[in-house]
N, C-alpha and C positions, 0 to 999 in steps of 0.2 A: 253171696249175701243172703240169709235168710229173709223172708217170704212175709212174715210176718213181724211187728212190733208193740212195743206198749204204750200207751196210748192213755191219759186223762178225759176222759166224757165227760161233758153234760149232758144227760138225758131230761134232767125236768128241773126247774126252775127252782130255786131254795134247797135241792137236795145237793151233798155232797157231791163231786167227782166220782164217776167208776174208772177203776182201773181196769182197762178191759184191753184185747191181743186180737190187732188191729191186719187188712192184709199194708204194706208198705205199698204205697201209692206209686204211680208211674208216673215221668215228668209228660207234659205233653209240649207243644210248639212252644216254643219261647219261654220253657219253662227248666227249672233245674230241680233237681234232689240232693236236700240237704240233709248229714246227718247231726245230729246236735250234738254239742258238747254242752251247753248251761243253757238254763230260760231265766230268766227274771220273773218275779210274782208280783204281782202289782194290783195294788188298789182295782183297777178297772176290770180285772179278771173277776173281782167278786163282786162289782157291781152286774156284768156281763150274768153268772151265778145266780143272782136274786133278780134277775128279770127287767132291772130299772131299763132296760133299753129292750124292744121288740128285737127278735132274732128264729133262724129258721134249728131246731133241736132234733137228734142231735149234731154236738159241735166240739171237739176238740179245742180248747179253751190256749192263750200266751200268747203270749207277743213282744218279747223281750230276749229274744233266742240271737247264740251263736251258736255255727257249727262249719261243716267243710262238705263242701260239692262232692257226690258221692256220682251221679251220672247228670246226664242233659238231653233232655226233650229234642226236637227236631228243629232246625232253624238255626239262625246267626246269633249267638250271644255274647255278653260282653265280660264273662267269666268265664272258666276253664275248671276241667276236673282236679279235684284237688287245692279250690280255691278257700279260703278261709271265708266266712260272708257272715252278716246279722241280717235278722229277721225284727223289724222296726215294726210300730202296728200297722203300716201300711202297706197292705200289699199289691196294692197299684192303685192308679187313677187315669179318666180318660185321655188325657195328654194335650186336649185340644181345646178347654174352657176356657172362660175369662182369668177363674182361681189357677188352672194346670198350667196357664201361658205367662201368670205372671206371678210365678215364684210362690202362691198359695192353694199348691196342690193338693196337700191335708183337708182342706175344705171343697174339694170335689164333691159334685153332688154324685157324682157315677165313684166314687172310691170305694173300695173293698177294703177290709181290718180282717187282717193274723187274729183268731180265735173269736172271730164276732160273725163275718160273714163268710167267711173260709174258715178251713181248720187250722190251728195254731198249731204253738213252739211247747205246749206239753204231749211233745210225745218225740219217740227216738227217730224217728226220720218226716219230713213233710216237705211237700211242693210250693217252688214260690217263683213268680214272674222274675227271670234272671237280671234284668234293665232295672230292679226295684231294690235289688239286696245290694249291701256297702258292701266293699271289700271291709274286713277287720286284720290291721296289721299284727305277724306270726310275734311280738312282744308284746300283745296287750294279752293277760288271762283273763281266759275264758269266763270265769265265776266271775271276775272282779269288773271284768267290763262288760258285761248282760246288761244291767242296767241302762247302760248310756242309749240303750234303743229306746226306751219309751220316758222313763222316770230323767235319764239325762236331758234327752231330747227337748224334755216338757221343759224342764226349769231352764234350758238353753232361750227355747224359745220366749219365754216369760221375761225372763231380764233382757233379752231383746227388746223387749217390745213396752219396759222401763225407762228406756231412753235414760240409764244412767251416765256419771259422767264425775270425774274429781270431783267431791266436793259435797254430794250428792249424796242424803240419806235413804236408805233402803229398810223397810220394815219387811221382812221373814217370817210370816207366822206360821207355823207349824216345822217343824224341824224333824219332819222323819226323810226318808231318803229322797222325796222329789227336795225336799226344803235344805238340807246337806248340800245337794249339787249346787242352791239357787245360792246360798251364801259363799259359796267359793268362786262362782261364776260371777257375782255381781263385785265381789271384791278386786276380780280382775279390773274391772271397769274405773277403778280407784275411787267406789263410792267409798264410804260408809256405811256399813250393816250390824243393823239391832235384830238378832232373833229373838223372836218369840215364842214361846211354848210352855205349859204346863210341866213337865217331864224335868225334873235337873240333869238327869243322862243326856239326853238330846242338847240340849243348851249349854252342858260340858263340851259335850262332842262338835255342837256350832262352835264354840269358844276357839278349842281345838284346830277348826278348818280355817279360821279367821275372823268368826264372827268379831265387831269392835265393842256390842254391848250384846248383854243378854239382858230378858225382861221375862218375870214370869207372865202367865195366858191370864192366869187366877188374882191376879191383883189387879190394880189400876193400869193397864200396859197403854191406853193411849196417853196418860198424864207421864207418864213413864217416857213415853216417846217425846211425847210435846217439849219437856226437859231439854231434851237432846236438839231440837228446834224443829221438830215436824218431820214426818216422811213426804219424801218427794213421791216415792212412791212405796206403798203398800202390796206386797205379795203374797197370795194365799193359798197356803197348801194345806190347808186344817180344813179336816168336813165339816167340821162343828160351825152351826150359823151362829155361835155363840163370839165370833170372831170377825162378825159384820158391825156391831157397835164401835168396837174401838178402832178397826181400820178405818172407817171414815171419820172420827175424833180426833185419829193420831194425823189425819193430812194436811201439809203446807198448804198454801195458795198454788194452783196448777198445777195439784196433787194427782196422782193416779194410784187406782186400786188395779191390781192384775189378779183377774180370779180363775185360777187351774184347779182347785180340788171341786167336789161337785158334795154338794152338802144334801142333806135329806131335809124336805123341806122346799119354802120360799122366804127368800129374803123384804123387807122393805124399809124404803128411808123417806124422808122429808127431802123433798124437791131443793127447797134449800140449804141444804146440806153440804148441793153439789155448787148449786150454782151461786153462791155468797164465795165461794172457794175458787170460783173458775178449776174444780177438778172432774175429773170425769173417772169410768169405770170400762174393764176393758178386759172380754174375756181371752184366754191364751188356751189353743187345741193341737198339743204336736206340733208337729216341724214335719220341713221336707227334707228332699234328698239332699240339696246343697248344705244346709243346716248339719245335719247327720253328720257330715262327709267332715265338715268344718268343727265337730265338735270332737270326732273321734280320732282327728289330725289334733288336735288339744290334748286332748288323753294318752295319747300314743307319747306327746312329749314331756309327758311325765308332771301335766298342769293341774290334774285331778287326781283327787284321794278317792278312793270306791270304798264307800263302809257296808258290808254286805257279809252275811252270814251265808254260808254253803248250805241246804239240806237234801236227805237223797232223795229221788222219784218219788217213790213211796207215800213223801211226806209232803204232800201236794195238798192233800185238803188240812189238815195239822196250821201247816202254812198261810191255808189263806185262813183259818179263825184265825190265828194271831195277828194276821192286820190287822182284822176286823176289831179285834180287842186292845189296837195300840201296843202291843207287847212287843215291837221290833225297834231299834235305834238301826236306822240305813236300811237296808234292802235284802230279803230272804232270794237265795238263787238257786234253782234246782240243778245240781250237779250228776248229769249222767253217766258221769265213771263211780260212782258210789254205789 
């Protein structure tokens, strides 16, 4: 095995990535080495980028990574060389809190994050707590199921936490690849889902996955929904606060707003808003291991469409302006055999 690998840097905050020829990390106790096969690019990588969150630089940036056990640190683990695994943004928590004990480990105050406080899934081999990585079974591809670590995960967890149910309307706003998963997921649930979005590509492609209505972002979308007789619940994967008005307009009585995208800015509403409506607001941060485990056993049986562009290493920072610029429908995957 060579000695050395390539490797995506942050060295300073607002600046591009360096590609820079890294030494290839040793596992230590309870740890494994993975080589990768795909990362997924995700929004949070370019918030991570532009500073919006304190971190120690620099930092090998992703968190959306498959790949397969290459060797194993010292100690008992629950993988084997040669095992297929994903790299979720989490890469461990203390195991023993109130959130690690009852099933909301993602919110550990002691958790560690793949490319925020460890180095991430942009680069050709890195180290990850063995007890922390999913197996990923040898029929899912690699490209097409990167995603489901972080952007799947999110919108898993989000319509969870919708308490949908037959019958039951679902508002979708923003329809890029976290919002794709959240309308095929919530349709499982046999609500009803209205996507939202400006974009007629993305709201083809909701239509496509099963969306029941589309609405555009740019016209009336709550009067639009209210037609439809209100969302039970309102789901947000648009940064634009421009999409705080009509998700609480478009709410039934015991409505809930579910907010996953993280928008630049503050939002604010009229107290009454909420409480004439008996609805409330309800942020959604990743998933845990059960979840993961529970989503990618979905995926595996063939429950989820992956809509995901391949691009090579190379084109890592390319990639992440085009998030930034809207210019993707589903999810950009960094493919390491290219």
């Amino acid at each position: 095995m060579n000695k050395t690998m390539r490797a995506a840097v942050l060295t300073a905050f607002g600046r591009p990535l360096e590609l820079r020829e890294l030494p290839i990390p040793e596992p230590g106790p309870g740890e494994a080495l993975v080589k990768l096969e795909a990362c997924g690019v995700c929004h949070s990588d370019r918030h991570v980028q532009f500073g919006d969150w304190p971190m120690a630089l620099p930092r090998v940036l992703g968190h959306e990574g498959i790949g397969r056990v290459v060797a194993l640190g010292p100690g008992e683990h629950p993988i084997a060389v040669g095992d297929r695994v994903g790299m979720p943004a989490l890469h461990g928590a203390c195991g023993v809190c109130r959130e690690c004990i009852t099933g909301w480990e993602a919110l550990c105050p002691q958790g560690l994050r793949h490319g925020y406080s460890v180095d991430g899934c942009f680069a050709e081999y890195m180290r990850v707590r063995s007890a922390w990585v999913p197996r990923i079974p040898e029929g899912l591809d690699a490209v097409e199921a990167a995603p489901l670590l972080c952007a799947g995960l999110t919108a898993y967890g989000a319509v969870r936490k919708a308490r949908l149910e037959a019958g039951r309307l679902a508002a979708v706003f923003g329809c890029g690849g976290l919002g794709l998963y959240a309308v095929q997921l919530a349709k499982k649930t046999g609500a009803r889902v209205a996507a939202v979005d400006v974009d007629e590509a993305k709201l083809a492609k909701a239509r496509a996955l099963g969306a029941d209505f589309t609405v555009r972002a740019d016209g009336d979308a709550a009067a639009a929904i209210k037609d439809l007789g209100g969302a039970d619940a309102c789901l947000n994967f648009a940064t634009s606060l421009a999409t705080w008005a009509p998700m609480m307009r478009a709410l039934r009585p015991n409505g809930v707003v579910i907010l996953v995208a993280i928008p630049r800015g503050e939002v604010s509403f009229a107290p009454t808003d909420l409480i004439e409506l008996g609805g409330s607001i309800r942020g959604s941060y990743e998933g845990g291991r059960q979840e993961l485990r529970d989503l990618i056993a979905l995926a595996a049986g063939g429950a989820l469409t992956h809509e995901v562009e391949a691009v090579p290493f190379e084109a890592v920072n390319a990639a992440l302006d085009r998030l930034a610029a809207g210019r993707v429908v589903g999810r950009l995957v960094i493919d390491f055999s290219r």
